[in-house]
C-alpha positions in Angstrom: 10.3 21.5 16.3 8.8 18.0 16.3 8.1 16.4 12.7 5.2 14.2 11.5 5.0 12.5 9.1 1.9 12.0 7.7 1.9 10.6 3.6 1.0 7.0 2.2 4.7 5.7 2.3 7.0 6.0 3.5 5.7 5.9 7.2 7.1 6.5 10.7 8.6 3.8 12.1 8.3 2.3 16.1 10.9 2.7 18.3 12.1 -1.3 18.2 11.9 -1.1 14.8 14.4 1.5 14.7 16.7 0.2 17.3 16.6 -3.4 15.2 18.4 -1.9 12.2 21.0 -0.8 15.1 22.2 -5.2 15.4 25.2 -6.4 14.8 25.2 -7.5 11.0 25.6 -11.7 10.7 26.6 -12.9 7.6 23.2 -13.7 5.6 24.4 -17.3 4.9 24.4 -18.7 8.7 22.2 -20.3 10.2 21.7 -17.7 13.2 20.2 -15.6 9.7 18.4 -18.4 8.4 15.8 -18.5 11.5 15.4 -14.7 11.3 15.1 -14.9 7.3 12.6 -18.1 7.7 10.0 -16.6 10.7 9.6 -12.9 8.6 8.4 -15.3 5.3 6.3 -17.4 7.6 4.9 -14.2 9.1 4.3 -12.7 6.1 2.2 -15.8 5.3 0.3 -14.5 7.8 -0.4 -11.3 7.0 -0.5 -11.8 3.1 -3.8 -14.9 4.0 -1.4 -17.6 1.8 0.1 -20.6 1.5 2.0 -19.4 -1.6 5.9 -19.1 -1.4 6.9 -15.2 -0.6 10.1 -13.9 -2.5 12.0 -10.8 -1.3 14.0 -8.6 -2.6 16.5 -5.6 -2.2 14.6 -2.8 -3.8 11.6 -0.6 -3.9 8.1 -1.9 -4.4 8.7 -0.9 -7.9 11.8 -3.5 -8.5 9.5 -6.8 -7.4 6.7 -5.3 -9.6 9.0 -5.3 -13.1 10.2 -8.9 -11.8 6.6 -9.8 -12.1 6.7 -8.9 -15.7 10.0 -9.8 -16.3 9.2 -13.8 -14.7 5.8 -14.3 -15.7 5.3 -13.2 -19.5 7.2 -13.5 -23.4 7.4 -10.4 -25.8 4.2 -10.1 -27.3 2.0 -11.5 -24.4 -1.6 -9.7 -24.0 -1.7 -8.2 -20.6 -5.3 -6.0 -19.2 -4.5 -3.4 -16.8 -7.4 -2.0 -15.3 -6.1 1.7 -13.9 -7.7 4.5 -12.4 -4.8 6.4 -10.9 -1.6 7.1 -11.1 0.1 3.9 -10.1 -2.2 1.8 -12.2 -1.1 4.1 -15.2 2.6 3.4 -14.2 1.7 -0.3 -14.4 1.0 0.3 -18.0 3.8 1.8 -18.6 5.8 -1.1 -17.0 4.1 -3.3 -19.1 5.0 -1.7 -22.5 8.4 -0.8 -21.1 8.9 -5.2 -21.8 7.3 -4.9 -25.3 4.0 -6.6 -23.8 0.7 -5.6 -25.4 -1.3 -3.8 -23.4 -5.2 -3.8 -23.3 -6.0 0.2 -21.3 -9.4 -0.4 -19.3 -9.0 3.6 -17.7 -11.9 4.9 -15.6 -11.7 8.2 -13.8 -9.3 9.0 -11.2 -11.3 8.9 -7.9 -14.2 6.0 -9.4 -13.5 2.6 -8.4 -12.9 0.1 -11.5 -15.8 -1.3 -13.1 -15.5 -5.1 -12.7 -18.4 -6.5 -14.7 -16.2 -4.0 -17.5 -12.9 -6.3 -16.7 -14.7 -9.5 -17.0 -16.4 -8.0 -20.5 -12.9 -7.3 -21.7 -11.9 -10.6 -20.8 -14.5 -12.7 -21.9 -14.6 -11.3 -25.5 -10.6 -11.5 -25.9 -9.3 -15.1 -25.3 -5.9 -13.8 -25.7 -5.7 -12.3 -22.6 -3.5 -14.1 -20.6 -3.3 -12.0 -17.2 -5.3 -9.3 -15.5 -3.3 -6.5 -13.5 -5.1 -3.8 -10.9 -3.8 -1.8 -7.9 -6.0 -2.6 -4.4 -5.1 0.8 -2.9 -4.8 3.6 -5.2 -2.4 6.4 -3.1 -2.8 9.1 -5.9 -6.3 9.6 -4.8 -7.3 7.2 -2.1 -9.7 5.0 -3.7 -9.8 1.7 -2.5 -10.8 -1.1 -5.4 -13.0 -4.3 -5.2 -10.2 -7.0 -5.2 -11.9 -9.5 -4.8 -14.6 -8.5 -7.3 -11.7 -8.2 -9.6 -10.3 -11.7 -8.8 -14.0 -13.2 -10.0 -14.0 -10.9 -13.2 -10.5 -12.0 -13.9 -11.6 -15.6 -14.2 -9.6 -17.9 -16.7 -7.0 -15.5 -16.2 -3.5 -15.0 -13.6 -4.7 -12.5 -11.6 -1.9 -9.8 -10.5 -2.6 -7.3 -7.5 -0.8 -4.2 -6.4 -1.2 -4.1 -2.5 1.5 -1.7 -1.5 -0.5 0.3 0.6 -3.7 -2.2 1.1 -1.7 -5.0 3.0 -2.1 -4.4 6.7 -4.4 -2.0 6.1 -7.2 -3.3 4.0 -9.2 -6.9 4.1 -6.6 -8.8 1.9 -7.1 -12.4 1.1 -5.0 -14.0 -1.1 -5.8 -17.5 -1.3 -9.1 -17.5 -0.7 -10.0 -14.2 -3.5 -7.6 -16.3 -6.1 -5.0 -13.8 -6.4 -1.6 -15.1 -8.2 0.9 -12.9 -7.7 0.5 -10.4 -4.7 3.0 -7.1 -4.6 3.6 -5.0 -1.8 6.9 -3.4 0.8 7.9 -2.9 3.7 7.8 1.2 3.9 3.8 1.4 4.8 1.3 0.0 7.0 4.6 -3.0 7.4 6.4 0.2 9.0 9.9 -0.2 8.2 12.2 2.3 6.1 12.3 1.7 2.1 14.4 -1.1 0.1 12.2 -3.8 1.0 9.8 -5.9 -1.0 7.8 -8.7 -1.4 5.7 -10.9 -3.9 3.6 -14.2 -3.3 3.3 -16.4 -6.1 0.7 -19.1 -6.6 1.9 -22.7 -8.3 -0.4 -21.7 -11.1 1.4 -18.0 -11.7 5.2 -20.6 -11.1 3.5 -22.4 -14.4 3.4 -19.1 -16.5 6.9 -18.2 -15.2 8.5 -21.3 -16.9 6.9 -20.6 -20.1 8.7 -17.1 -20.1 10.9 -16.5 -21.9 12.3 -12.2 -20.6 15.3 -11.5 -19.9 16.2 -11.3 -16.3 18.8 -12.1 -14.0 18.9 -10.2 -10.6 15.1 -10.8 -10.5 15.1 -14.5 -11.6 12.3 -15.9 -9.7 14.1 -19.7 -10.8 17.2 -18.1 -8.9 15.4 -17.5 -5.9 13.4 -20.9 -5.9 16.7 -22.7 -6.4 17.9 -21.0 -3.1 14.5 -20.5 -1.5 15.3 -23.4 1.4 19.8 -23.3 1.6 19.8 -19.7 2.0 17.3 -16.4 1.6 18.5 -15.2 -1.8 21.1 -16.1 -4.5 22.1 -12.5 -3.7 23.5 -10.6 -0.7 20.0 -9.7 1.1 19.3 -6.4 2.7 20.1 -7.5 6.1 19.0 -5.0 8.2 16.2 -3.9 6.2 15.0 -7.8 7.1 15.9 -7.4 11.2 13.6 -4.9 11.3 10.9 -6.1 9.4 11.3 -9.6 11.5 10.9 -7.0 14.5 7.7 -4.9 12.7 5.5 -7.9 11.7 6.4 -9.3 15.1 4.8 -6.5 16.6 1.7 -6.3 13.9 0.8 -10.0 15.2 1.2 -9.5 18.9 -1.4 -6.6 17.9 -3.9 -9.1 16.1 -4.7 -9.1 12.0 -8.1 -7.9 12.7 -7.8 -5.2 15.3 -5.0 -3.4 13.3 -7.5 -3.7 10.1 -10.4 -2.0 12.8 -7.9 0.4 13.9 -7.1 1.8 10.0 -10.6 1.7 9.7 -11.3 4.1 12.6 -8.6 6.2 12.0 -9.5 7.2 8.5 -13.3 7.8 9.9 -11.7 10.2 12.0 -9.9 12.2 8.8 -12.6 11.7 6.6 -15.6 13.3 9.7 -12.7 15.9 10.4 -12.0 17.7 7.4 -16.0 17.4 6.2 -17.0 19.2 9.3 -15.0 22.3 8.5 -16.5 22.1 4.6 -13.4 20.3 2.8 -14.6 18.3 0.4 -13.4 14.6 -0.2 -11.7 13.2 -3.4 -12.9 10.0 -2.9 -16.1 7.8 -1.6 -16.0 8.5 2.5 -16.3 4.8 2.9 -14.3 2.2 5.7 -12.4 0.6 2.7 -10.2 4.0 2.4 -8.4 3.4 5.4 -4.7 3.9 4.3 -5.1 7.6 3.3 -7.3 10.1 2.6 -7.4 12.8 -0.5 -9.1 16.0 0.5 -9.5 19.3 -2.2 -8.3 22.3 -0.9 -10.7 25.7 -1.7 -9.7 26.8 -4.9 -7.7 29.5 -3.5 -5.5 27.9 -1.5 -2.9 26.3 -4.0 -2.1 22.7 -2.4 1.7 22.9 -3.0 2.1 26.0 -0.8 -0.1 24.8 1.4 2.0 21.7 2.0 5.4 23.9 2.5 3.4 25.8 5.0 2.0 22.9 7.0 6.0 21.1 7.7 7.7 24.6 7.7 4.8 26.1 10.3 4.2 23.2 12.2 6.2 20.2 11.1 4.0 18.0 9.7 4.3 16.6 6.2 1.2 15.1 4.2 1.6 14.3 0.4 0.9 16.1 -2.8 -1.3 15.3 -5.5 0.4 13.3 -8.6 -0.5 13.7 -12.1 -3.6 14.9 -13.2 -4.2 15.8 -9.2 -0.9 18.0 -8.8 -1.3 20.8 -7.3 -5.4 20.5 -6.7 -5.4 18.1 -3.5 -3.4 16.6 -0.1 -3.1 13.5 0.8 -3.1 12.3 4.5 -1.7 9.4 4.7 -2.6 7.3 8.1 -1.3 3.0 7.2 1.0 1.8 9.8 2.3 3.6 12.7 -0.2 6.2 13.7 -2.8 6.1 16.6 -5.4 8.8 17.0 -3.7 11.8 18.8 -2.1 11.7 15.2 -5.0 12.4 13.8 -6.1 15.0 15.7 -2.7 16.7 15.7 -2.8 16.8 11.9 -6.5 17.9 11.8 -6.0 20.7 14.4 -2.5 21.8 12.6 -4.7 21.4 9.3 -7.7 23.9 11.0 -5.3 26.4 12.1 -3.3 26.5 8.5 -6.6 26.8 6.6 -7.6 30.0 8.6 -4.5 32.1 7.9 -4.8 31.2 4.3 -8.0 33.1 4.7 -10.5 30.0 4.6 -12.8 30.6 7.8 -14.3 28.2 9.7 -15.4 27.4 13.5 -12.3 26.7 15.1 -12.0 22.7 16.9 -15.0 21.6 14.4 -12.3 19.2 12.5 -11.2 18.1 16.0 -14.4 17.7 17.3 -15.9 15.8 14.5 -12.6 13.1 15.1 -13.6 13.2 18.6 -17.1 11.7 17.7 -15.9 9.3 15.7 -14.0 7.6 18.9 -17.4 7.5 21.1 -19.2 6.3 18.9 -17.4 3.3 18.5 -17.7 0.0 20.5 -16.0 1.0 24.1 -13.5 -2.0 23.9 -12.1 -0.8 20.7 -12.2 2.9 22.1 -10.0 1.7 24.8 -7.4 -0.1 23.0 -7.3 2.7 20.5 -6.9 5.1 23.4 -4.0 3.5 24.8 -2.4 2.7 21.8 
C-alpha cells in the first residue's frame, strides 16, 4: 500500500532531494563544501527576506531555539512570551528551563494573540528586554500577526518562531523588524529532520555579547569566528546540507510568491473540503492558515482511533492533537511538498473513513467542495497548480 504523509513536519520530501543525501560525502572543510555551504546561506537569505547573517546547526528546530536563549540573555533577564498553543507554551518552558523570568501573556488555544495586549505589557514594564511569539502555531493551526507583533514589540528584540510559517506564510524579516528568526529544514524547506536555522540582526549580536549563559556547542561567537573560513566550528551535517542546497534550489526555480499562492490554495481546498461534509474548523478559515489545518471530529469518533484507522486502512498519516487538543482534533498538515491531488486524496480517504465510523454524509461533497476551490481561482494559477 502507498503511504502519505500528511502532518505539519516532518514532510515528504522530492525525489532530487532524496537522491542528494545519496552524494559522495567531502570533507566539510574544502572548498568544493565551502561553495555548497555558502549558496544554501545566501538562499536562505532569500527565503528568510534578510540581510542578517544565518547560523546552522546540527539539530532539531528545538536545539537553535535554546541557543537563542542560551546566546542572547543573563540569569535573571525579563523575557514576554506571548503563547497560545502548544509550542508557545514550550517556549516558556524553555525560558524558565535557563532561570529567565518569564512574563505569561496566554490567550486561548485557537485565538490569535492580542497585540495591542503585548505592547500594553511592554509599555508598562521597562524591564522587559525581549518579546518571543510563534508565527505558525501547528497544535491548532492558527496563524499570528507577526508583523503586528513586531510593532507591539517596539523598544524590545523581537524573537519569532517560524518553523512551519517560512515558505509557507508572508515572512519578512527585515522589513517587519524581527531579530532573531527560528525555523528547519523538515517543513515547507522539505528536507528530512536535523537541520536548523536562525537569522540574527546586529542589534540581537549586541544582546548576545552582554550574555553572560553558559554555552558551548551553541556558541553563536564560535560560529561568527568561523562564519567566513569554514561553515561551523563543528563537524556540520553534511548531507542534511546537500539536500537542503538541492530543496531551496528547487523552492526558487518555483518563485517565493507562487509557492506562498500555492499554500494558500491548497489549505482553501482543506478548509472548503471538510466544511462541506459538516466538520467543523478549529481555527479562523482564513488564507494565513496555509501550513495545516485543525478540524474537530464528531464527538463520537475519538481522533486517536481515527488516525490509526486512516494509515492502517488507507495509508495516509495526519497528526494528532497535543495538549489540551489530544485526542479532540486532526491535523492536516499541507507546507512543502504537496500539490492538489494530495489534497483530494486525503479528503476522499477522510470521506470514506468518516462514514464507516458511522458519521453520514453525501459522498464526493469534500471532494467536490476542493474541486471548486481550483476553478475559481485565476486560470494561470490553476494551471500551474495542475501541473505541479
Amino acid at each position: 500500500m502507498k503511504t502519505r504523509l500528511l502532518v505539519p513536519g516532518p514532510t515528504p520530501t522530492p525525489p532530487e532531494v532524496k537522491l542528494a543525501a545519496m552524494q559522495e560525502l567531502i570533507d566539510e572543510r574544502t572548498s568544493e563544501f565551502g561553495v555548497i555551504y555558502s549558496r544554501v546561506v545566501s538562499n536562505l537569505k532569500k527565503l528568510m527576506c534578510t540581510d542578517n547573517d544565518i547560523f546552522m546547526f546540527a539539530s532539531s528546530i528545538t536545539g537553535a531555539s535554546e541557543s537563542i536563549i542560551q546566546n542572547l540573555f543573563s540569569p535573571g533577564d525579563k523575557i514576554l512570551v506571548a503563547s497560545n498553543g502548544f509550542f508557545g507554551e514550550r517556549w516558556i518552558k524553555l525560558c524558565q528551563a535557563f532561570g529567565l523570568d518569564v512574563i505569561e501573556l496566554d490567550f486561548k488555544w485557537g485565538n490569535k494573540i492580542d497585540n495591542e495586549m503585548v505592547k500594553s505589557s511592554i509599555s508598562n514594564d521597562p524591564d522587559i528586554k525581549a518579546a518571543i511569539c510563534v508565527h505558525c502555531e501547528t497544535s491548532t493551526s492558527m496563524v499570528n500577526d507577526v508583523k503586528g507583533f513586531c510593532e507591539a514589540a517596539n523598544g524590545v528584540l523581537k524573537i519569532v518562531d517560524g518553523a512551519s510559517s517560512l515558505g509557507v506564510c508572508k515572512l519578512k524579516t527585515d522589513e517587519w523588524g524581527i531579530d532573531v528568526l527560528v525555523s528547519g529544514g523538515q517543513k515547507a524547506m522539505m528536507c528530512p529532520p536535523g537541520l536548523s536555522f536562525i537569522s540574527v540582526s546586529n542589534r540581537a549580536w549586541k544582546y548576545h555579547l552582554d550574555s553572560r549563559m553558559s554555552r558551548f556547542y551553541f556558541d553563536w561567537s564560535l560560529a561568527k569566528e568561523n562564519i567566513d573560513s569554514s561553515p561551523s566550528p563543528w563537524t556540520p551535517a553534511i548531507s542534511l546540507i546537500m539536500q537542503l542546497d538541492t530543496a531551496i534550489l528547487r523552492m526558487l526555480e518555483e518563485g517565493l510568491d507562487n509557492i506562498l499562492q500555492r499554500h494558500i490554495v491548497l489549505g482553501r481546498m482543506v478548509r472548503s473540503g471538510v466544511q462541506a461534509i459538516g466538520l467543523t474548523l478549529f481555527a479562523s478559515d482564513s488564507d494565513v492558515n496555509s501550513a495545516v489545518t485543525a478540524v474537530i471530529l464528531p464527538d463520537f469518533i475519538p481522533a486517536d482511533s481515527f488516525l490509526k484507522s486512516l494509515n492502517l486502512k488507507y495509508g495516509i498519516q495526519v497528526a494528532p492533537g497535543v495538549g489540551e487538543l489530544k485526542n479532540r482534533i486532526i491535523r492536516i498538515g499541507h507546507c512543502g511538498y504537496f500539490d492538489v491531488f494530495d489534497i483530494l486524496n486525503v479528503l476522499s480517504a477522510i470521506e470514506l473513513l468518516l462514514y464507516q465510523y458511522g458519521y453520514h454524509h453525501q459522498f464526493g461533497s469534500a471532494v467536490v467542495a476542493a474541486q471548486k476551490v481550483l476553478v475559481e481561482e485565476e486560470g494561470a494559477i490553476v494551471s500551474d497548480l495542475l501541473l505541479s
